[in-house]
BAMARFI-719259 format. One record per residue: x, y, z of N, C-alpha, C, O in turn. Coordinates in steps of 0.1 Angstrom, whole numbers, plus 5000, padded with zeros to 4 digits. Layout:
BEGIN
XYZXYZXYZXYZ/...
***
This chain:
BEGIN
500849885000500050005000500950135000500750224992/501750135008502950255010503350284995503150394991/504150174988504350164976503550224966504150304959/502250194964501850284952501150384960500550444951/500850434969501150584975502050644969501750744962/503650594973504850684969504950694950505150794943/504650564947504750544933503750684931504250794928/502550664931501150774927501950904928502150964917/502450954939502851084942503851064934503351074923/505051044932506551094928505451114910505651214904/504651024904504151004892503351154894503351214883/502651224903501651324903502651444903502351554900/503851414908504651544910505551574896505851674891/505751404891506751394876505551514865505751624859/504651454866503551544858503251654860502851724851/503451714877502851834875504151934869503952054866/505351854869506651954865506651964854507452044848/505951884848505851844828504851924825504851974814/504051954834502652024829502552194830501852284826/503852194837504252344836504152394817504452324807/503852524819503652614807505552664805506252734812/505952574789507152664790507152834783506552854773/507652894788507653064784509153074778510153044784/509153104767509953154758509853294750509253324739/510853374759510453514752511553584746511753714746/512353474740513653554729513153614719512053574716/513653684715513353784704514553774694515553804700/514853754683515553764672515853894668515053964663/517453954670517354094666519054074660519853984663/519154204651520954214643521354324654520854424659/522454244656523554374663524054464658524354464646/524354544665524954674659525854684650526654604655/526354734639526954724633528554754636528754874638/529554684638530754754644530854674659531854694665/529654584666530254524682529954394675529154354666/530654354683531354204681530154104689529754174698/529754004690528853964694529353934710528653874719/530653964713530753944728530754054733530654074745/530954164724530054324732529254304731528954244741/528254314726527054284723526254194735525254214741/527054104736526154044748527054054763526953944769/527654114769528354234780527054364780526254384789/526954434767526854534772525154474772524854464784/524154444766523154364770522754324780521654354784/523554234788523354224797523854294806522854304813/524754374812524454474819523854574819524054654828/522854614810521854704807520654674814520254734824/519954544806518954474813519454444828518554444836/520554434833520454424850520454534856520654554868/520254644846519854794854518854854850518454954856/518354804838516854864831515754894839515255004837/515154824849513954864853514254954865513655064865/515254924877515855004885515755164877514855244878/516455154873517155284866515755394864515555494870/515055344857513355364858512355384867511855494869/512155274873511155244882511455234902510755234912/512655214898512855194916513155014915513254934906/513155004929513654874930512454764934512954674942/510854744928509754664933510354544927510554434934/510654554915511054434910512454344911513354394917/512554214906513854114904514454094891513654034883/515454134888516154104878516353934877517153864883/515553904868515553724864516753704857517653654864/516953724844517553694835517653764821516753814814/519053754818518953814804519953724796521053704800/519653674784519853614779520353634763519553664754/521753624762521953634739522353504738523153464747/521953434730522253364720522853364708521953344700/523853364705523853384688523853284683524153174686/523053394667522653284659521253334657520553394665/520753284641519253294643518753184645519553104650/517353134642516353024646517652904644517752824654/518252884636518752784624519952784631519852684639/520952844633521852884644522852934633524052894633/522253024622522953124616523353224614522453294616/524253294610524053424613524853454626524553574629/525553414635526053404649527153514650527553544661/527753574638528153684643527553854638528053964640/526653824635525053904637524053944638523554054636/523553794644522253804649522053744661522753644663/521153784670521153704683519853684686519053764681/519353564696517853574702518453604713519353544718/517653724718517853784732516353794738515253774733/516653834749515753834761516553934775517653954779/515053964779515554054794514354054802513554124798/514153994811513253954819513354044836514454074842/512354064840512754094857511254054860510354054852/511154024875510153964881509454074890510254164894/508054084895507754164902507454084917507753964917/506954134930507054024941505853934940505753824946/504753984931503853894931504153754918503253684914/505253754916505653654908505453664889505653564882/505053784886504753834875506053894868506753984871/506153774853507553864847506753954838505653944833/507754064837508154154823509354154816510554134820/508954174806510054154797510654314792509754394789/511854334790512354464791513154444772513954524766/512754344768514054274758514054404745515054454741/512654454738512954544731513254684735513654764726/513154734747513654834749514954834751515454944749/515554764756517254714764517954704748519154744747/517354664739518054564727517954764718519054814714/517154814716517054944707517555034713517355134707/518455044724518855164734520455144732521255224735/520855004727522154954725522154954706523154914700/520955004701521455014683520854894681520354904670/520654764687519954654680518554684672517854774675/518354604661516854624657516354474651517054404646/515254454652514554324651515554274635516454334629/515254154634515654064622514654074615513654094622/514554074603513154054595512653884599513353784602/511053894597510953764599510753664583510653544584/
***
């Protein structure tokens, strides 16, 4: 009986971790013309860990900011990147900061 108790549970917990919604909020943009894609993602990312502060005050959490180079295909890697800039609020609500952080550094979307 203990047994498929524990079985049931670790299987209700395997699922509820699979059943999470994944959020994917990269954005595809060309880097500036003239930075190298390791400036590019330096100054990126220290932007986004000061973007909403800089702004708004300190309610929210700096999550994550993320370049990838490369586009969908993993082309293009010295310039194009999917970026992202995320911060959390306390009630657990992200925003994403990614096209303003990304146009304030010269990036601009990729065509799709």
């Amino acid at each position: 009986m203990r047994f498929a108790t524990l079985t049931t549970s670790v299987f209700l917990a395997v699922v509820g971790v699979c059943a999470l919604p994944h959020r994917d909020d990269r954005l595809l943009y060309i880097i500036p013309v003239g930075k190298s894609m390791d400036q590019f993602t330096t100054d990126f990312t220290e932007t986004c860990r000061t973007w909403y502060p800089a702004i708004h005050g300190d309610s929210y959490t700096f999550l994550n900011a993320i370049v990838q180079p490369g586009d969908w295909q993993g082309k293009n890697a010295d310039t194009e990147a999917k970026i992202a800039c995320a911060w959390i609020d306390p009630s657990g609500n992200i925003f994403t900061y990614t096209e303003d952080v990304a146009a304030a550094l010269g990036a601009v979307p990729a065509p799709a």
